[in-house]
N, CA, C and O atoms as a GROMACS GRO file, in nm:
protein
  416
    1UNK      N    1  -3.527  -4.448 -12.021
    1UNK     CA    2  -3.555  -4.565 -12.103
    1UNK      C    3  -3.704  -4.572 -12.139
    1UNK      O    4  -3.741  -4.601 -12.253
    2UNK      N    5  -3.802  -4.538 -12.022
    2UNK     CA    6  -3.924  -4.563 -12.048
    2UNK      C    7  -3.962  -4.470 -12.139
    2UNK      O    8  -4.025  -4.507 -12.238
    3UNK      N    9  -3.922  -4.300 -12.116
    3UNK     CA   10  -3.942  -4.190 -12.198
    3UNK      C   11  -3.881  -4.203 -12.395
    3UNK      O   12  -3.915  -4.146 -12.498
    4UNK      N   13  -3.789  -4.298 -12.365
    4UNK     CA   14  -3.738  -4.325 -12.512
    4UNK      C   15  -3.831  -4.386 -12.593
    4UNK      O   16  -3.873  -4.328 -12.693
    5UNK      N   17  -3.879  -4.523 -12.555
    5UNK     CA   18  -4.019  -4.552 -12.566
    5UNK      C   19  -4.103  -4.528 -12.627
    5UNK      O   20  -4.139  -4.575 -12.735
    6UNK      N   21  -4.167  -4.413 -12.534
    6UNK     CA   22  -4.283  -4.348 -12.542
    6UNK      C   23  -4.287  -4.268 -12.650
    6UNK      O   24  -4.386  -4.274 -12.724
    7UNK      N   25  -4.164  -4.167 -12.683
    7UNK     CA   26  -4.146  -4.129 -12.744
    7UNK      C   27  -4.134  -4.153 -12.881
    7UNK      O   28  -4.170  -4.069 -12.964
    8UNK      N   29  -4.087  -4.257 -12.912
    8UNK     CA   30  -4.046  -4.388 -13.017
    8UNK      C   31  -4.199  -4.428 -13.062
    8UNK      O   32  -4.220  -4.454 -13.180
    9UNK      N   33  -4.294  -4.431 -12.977
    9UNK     CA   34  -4.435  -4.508 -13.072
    9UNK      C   35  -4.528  -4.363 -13.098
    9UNK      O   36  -4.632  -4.358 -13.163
   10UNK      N   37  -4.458  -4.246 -13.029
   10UNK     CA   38  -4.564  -4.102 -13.032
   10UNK      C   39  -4.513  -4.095 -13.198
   10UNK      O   40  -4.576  -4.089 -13.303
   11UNK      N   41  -4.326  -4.101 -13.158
   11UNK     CA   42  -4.316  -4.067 -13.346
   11UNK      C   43  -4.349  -4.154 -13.451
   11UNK      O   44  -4.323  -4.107 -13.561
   12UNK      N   45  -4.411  -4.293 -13.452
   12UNK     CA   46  -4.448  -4.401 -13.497
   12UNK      C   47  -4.617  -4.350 -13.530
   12UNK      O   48  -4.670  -4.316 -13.636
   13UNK      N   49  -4.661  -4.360 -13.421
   13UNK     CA   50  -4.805  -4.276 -13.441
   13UNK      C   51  -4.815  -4.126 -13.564
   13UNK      O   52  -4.880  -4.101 -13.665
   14UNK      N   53  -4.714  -4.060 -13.488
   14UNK     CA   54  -4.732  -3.955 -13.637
   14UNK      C   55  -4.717  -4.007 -13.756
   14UNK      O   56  -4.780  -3.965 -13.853
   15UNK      N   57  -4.621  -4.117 -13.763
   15UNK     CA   58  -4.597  -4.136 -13.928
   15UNK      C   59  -4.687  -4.201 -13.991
   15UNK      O   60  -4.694  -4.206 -14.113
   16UNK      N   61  -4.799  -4.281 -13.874
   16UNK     CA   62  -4.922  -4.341 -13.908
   16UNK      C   63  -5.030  -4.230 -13.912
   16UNK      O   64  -5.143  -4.260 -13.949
   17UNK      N   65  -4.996  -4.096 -13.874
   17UNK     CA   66  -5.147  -4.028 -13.933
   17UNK      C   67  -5.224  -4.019 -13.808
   17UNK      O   68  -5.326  -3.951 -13.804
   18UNK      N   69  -5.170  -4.099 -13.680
   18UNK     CA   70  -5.297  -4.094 -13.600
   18UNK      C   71  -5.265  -4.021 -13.464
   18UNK      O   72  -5.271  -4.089 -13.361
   19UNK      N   73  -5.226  -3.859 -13.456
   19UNK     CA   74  -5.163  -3.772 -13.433
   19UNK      C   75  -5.232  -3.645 -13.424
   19UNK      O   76  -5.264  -3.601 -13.535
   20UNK      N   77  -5.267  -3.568 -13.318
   20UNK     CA   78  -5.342  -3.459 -13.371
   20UNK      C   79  -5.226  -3.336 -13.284
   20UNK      O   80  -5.215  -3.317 -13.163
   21UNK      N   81  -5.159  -3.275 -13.389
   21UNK     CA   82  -5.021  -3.207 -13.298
   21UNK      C   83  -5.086  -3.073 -13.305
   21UNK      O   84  -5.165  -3.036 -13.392
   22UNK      N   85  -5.051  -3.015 -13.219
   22UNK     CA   86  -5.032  -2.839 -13.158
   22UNK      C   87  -5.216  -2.836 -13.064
   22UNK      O   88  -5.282  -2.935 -13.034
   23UNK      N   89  -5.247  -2.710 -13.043
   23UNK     CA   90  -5.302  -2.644 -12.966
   23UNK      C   91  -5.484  -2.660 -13.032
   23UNK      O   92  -5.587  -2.706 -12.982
   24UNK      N   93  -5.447  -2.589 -13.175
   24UNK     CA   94  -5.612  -2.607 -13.241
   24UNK      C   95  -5.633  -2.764 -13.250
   24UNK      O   96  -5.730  -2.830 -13.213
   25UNK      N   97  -5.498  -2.810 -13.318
   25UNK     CA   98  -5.545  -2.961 -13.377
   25UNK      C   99  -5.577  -3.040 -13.282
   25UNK      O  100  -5.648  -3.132 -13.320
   26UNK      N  101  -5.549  -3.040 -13.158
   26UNK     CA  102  -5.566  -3.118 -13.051
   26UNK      C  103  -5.688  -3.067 -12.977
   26UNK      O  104  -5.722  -3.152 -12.895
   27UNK      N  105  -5.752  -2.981 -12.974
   27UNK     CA  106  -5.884  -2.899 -12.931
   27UNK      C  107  -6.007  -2.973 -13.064
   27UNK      O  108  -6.102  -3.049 -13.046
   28UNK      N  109  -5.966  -2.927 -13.164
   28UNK     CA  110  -6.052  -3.042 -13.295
   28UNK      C  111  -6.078  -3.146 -13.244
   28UNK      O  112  -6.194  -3.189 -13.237
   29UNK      N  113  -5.940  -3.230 -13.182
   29UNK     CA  114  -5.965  -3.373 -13.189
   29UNK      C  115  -6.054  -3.416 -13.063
   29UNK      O  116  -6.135  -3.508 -13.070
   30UNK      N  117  -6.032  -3.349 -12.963
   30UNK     CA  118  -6.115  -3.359 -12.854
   30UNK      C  119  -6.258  -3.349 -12.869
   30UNK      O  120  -6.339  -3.435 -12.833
   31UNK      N  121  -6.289  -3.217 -12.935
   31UNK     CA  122  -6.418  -3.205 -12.976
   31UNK      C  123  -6.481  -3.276 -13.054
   31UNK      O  124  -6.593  -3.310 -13.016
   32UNK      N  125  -6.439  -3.318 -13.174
   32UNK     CA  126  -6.502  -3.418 -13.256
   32UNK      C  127  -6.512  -3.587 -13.183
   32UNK      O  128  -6.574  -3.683 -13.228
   33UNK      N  129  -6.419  -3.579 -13.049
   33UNK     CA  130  -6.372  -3.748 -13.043
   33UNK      C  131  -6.365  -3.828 -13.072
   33UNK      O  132  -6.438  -3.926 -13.061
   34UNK      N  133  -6.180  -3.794 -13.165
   34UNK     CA  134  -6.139  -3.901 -13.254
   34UNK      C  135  -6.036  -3.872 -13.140
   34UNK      O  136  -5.929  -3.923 -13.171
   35UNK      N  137  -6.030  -3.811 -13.023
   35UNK     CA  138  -5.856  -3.791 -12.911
   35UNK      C  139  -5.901  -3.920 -12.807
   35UNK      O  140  -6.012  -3.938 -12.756
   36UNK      N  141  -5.797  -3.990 -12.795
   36UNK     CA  142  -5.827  -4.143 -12.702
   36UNK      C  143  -5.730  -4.081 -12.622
   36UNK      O  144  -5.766  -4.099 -12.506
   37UNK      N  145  -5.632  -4.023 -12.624
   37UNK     CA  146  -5.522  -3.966 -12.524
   37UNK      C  147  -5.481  -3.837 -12.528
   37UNK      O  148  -5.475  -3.785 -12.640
   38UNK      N  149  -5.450  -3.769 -12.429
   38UNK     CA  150  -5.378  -3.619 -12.449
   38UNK      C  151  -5.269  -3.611 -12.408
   38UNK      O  152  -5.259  -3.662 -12.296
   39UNK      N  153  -5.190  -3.574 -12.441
   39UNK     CA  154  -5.070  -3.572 -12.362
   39UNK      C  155  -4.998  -3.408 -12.379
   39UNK      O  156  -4.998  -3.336 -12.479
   40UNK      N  157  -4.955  -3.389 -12.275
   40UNK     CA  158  -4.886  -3.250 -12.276
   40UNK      C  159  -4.779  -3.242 -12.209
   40UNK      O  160  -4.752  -3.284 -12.096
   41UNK      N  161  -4.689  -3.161 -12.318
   41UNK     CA  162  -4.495  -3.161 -12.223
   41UNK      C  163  -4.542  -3.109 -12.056
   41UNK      O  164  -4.642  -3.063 -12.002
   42UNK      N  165  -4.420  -3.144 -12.024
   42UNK     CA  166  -4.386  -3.098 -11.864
   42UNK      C  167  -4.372  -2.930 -11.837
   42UNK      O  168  -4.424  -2.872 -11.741
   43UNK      N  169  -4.294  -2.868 -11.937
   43UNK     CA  170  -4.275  -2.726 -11.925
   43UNK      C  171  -4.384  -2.659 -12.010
   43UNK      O  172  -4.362  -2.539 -12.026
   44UNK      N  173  -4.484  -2.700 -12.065
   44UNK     CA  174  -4.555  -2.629 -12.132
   44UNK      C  175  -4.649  -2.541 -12.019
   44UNK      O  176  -4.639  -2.589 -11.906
   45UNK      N  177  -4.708  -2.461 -12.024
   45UNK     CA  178  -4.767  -2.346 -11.957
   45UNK      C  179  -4.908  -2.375 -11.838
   45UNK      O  180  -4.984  -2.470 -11.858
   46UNK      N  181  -4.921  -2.308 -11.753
   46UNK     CA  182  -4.989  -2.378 -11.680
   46UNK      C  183  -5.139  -2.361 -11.723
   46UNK      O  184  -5.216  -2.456 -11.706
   47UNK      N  185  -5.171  -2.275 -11.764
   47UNK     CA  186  -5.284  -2.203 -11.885
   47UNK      C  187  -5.360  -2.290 -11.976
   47UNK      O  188  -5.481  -2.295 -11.996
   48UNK      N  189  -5.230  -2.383 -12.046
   48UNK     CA  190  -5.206  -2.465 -12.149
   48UNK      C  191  -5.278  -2.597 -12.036
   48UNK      O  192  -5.399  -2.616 -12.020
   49UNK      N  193  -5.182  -2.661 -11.980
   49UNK     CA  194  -5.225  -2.739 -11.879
   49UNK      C  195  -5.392  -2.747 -11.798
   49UNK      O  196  -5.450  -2.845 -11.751
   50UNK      N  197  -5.430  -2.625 -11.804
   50UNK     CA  198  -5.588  -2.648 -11.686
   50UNK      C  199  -5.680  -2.656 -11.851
   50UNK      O  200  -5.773  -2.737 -11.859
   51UNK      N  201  -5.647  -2.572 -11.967
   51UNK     CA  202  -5.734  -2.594 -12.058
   51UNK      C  203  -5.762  -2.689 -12.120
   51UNK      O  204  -5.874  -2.706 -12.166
   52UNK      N  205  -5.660  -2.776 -12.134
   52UNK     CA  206  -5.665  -2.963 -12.181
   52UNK      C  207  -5.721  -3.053 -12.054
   52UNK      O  208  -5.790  -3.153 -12.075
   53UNK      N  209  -5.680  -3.005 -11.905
   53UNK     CA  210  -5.718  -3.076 -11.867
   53UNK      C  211  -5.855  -3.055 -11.862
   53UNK      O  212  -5.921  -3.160 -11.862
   54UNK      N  213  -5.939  -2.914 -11.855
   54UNK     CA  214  -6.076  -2.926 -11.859
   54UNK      C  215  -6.119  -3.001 -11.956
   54UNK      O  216  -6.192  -3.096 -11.929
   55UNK      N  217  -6.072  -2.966 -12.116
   55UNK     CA  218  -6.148  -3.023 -12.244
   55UNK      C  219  -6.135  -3.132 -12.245
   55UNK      O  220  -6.192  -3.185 -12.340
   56UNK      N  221  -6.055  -3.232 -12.146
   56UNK     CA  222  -6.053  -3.397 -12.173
   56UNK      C  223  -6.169  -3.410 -12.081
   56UNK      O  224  -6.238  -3.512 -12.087
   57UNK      N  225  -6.202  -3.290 -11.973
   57UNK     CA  226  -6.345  -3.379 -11.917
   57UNK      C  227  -6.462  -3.311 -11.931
   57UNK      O  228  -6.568  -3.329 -11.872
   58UNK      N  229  -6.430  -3.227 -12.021
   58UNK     CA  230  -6.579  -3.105 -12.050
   58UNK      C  231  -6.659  -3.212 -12.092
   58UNK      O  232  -6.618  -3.308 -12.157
   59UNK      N  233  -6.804  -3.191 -12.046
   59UNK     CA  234  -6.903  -3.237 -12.133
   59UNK      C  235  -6.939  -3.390 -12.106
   59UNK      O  236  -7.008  -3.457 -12.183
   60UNK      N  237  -6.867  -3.449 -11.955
   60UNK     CA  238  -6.924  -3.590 -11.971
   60UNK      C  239  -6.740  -3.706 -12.065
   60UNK      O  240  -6.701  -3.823 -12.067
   61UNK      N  241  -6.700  -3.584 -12.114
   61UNK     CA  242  -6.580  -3.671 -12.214
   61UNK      C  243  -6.494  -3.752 -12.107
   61UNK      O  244  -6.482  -3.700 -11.996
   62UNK      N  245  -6.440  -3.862 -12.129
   62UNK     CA  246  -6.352  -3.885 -12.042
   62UNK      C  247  -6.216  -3.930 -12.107
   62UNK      O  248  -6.170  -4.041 -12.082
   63UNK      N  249  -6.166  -3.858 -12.176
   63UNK     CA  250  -5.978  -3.873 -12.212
   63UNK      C  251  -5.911  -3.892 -12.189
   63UNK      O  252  -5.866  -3.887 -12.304
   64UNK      N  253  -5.834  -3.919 -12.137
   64UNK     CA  254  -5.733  -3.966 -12.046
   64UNK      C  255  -5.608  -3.823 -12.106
   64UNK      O  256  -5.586  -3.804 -12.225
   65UNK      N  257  -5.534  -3.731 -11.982
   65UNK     CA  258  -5.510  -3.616 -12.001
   65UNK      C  259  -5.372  -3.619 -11.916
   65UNK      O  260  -5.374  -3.567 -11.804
   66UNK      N  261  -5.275  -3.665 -11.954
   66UNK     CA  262  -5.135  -3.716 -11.918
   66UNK      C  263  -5.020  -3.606 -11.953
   66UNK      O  264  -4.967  -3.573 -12.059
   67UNK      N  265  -5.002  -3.561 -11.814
   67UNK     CA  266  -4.845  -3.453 -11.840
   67UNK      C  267  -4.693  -3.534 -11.829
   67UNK      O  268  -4.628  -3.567 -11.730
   68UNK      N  269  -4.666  -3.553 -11.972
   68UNK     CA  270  -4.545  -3.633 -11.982
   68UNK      C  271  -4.435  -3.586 -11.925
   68UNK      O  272  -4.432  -3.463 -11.916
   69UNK      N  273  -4.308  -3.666 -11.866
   69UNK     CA  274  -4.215  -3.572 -11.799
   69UNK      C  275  -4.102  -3.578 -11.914
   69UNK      O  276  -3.983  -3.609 -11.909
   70UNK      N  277  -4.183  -3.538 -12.014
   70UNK     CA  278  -4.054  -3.493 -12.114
   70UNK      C  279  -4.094  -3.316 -12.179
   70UNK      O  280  -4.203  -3.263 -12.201
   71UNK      N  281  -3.974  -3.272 -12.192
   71UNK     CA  282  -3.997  -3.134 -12.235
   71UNK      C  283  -4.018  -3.115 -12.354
   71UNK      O  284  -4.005  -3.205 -12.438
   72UNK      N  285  -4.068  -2.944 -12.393
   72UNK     CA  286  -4.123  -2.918 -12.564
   72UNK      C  287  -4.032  -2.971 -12.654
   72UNK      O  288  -4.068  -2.997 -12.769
   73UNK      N  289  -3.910  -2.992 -12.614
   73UNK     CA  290  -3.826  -2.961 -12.734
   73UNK      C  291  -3.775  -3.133 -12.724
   73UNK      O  292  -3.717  -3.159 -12.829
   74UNK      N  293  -3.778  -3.225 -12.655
   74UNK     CA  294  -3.771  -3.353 -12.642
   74UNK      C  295  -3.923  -3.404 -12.759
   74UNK      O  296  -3.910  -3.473 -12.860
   75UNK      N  297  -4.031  -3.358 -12.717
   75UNK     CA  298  -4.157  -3.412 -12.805
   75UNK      C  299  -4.160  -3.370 -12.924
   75UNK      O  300  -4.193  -3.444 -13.017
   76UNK      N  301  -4.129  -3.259 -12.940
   76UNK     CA  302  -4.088  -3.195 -13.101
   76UNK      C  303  -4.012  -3.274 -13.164
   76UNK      O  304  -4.054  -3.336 -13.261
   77UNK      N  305  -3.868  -3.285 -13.111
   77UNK     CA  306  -3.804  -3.415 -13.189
   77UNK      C  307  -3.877  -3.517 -13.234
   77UNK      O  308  -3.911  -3.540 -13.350
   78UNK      N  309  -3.905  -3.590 -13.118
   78UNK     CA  310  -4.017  -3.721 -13.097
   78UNK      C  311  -4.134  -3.765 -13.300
   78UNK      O  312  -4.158  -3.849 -13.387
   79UNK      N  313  -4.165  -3.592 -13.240
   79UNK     CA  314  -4.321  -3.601 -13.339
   79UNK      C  315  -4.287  -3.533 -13.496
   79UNK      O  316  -4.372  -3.527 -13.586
   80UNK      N  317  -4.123  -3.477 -13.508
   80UNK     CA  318  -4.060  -3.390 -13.578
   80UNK      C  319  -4.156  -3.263 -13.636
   80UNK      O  320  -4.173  -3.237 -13.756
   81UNK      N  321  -4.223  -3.180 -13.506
   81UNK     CA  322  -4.257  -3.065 -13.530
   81UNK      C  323  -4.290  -3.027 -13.389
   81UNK      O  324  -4.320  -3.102 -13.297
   82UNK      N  325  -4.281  -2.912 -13.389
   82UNK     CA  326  -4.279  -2.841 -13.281
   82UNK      C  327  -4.442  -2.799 -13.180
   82UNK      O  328  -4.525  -2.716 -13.217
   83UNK      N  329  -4.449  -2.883 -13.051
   83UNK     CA  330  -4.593  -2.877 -13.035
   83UNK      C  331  -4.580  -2.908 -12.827
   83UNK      O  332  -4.523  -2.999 -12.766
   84UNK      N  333  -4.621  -2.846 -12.800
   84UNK     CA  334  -4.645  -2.860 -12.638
   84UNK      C  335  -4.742  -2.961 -12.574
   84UNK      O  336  -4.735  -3.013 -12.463
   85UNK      N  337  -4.856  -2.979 -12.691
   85UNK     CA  338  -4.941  -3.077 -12.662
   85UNK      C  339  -5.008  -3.149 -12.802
   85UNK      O  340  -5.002  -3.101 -12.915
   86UNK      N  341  -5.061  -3.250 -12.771
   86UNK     CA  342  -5.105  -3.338 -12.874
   86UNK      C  343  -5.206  -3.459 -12.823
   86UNK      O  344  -5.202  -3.500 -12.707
   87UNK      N  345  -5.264  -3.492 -12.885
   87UNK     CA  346  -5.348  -3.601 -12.870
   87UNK      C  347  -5.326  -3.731 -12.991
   87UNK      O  348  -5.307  -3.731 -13.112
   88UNK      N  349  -5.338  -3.840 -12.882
   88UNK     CA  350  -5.339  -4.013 -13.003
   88UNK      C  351  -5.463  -4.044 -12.994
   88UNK      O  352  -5.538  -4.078 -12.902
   89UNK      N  353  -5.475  -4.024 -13.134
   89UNK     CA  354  -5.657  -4.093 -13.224
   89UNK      C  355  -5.652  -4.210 -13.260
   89UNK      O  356  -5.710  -4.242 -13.364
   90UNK      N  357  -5.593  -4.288 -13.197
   90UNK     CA  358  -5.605  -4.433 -13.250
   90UNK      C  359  -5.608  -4.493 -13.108
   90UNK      O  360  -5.551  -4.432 -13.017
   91UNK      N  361  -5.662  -4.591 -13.088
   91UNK     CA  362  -5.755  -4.675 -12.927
   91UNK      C  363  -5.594  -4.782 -12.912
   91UNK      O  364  -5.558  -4.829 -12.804
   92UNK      N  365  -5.514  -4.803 -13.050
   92UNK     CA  366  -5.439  -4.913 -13.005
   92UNK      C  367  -5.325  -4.819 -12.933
   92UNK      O  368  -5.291  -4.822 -12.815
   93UNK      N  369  -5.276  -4.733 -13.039
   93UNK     CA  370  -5.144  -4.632 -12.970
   93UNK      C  371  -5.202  -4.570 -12.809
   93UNK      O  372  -5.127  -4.568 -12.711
   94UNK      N  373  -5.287  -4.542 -12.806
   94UNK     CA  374  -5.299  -4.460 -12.713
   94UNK      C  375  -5.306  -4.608 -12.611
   94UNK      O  376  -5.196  -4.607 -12.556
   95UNK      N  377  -5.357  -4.690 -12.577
   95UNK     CA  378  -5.355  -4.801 -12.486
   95UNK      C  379  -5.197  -4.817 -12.440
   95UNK      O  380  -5.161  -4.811 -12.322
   96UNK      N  381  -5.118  -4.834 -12.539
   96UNK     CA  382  -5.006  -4.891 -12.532
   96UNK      C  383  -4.914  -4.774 -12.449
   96UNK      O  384  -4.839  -4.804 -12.356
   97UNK      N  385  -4.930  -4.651 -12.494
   97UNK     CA  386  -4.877  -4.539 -12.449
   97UNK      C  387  -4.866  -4.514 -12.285
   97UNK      O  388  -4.770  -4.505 -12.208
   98UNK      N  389  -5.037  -4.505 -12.263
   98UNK     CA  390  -5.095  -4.491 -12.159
   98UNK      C  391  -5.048  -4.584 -12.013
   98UNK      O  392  -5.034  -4.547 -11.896
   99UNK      N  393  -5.030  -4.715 -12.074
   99UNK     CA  394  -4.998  -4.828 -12.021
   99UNK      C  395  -4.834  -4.796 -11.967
   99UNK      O  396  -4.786  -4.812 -11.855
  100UNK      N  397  -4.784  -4.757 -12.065
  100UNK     CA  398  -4.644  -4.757 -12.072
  100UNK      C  399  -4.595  -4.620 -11.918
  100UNK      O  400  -4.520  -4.628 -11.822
  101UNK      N  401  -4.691  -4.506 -11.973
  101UNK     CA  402  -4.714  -4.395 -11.866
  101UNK      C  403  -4.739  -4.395 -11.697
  101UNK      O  404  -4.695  -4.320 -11.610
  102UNK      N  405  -4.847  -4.539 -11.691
  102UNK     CA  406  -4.915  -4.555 -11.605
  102UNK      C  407  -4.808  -4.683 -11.488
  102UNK      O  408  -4.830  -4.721 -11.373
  103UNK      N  409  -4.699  -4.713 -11.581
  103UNK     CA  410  -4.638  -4.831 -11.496
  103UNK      C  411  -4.518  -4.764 -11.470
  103UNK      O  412  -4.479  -4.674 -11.545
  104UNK      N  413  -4.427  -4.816 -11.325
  104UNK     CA  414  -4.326  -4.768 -11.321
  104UNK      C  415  -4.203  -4.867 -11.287
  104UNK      O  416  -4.088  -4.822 -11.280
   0.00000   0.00000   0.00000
């Protein structure tokens, strides 16, 4: 229920634009910091996993760097394209998300 959710305002967020999907676009967004959240599937790679989690704290950054327990092919639906990780550039989605992540 909670994962339906989550999922439900990630694909809401894409249709608003404030979405940075796959591997480069989400490395951009970090670097420039317009990324308020990261989030990365559960089965995505562990490789994948230590490199987001460094780049959310390289440099002083502090991102908030969240391994969702939903899989690639659950968030792909979600975001309707195919992506292991992604970041929310907007302070309201990502609050709400985060929040949603952080309670049980």
């Amino acid at each position: 229920m909670k994962n339906e959710k989550i999922l439900s305002l990630l694909g809401l967020a894409r249709r608003a634009g404030k979405i940075s999907l796959g591997h480069d676009a989400a490395i951009g967004a970090i670097v420039k910091n317009s990324a308020k959240l990261c989030l990365i599937a559960s089965d995505a790679s562990q490789r994948l996993k230590n490199e987001f989690s460094h780049a959310c704290s390289y440099e002083g950054k502090t991102i908030d760097f969240i391994e969702i327990e939903t899989d690639m092919l659950s968030l792909s639906k979600a975001v309707g394209s195919k992506a292991a990780v992604l970041t929310v550039d907007d302070e309201g989605f990502a609050k709400k998300i985060a929040s949603l992540l952080k309670s049980n």
